[in-house]
C-alpha positions, 0 to 999 in steps of 0.5 A: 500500500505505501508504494501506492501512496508514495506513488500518489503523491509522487515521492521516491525513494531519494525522498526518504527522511526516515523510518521508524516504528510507528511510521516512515517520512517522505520530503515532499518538495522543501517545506511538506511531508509525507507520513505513512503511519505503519499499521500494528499488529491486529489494528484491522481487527480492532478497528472492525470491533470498535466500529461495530460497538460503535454502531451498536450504540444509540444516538445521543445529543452533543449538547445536554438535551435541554441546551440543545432544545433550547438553542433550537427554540424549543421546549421539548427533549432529546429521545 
């Protein structure tokens, strides 16, 4: 994948800053970079669960309800 990505935005290897463990840098051009953060071991499969308790969970205001209801002119509550 991060030969694609280098790739997309047109860095080589002679663009290399460095590499590390949690990522590898790329100069692109004199005053940007590139960074390609390593995946970890497992983070797909975290990433499926967290999202699936995610969407398992109810709706909720940002706001307490009765601030939300009130900054909409309204009397009424968040369900």
């Amino acid at each position: 994948m991060s030969e694609a990505v280098t790739a997309a935005f047109g860095a080589t290897d002679a663009d290399l800053l460095g590499s590390g463990w949690e990522s590898t840098i790329y100069a692109l051009g004199k005053t940007q970079i590139l960074r390609i953060p390593r995946p970890e071991a497992g983070s797909e499969d975290r990433a499926r669960v967290q999202a699936a308790f995610t969407a398992s969970l109810p709706p909720r205001c940002l706001l307490p309800c009765r601030a939300f209801a009130k900054s909409r002119g309204s009397t009424g509550s968040c369900t």
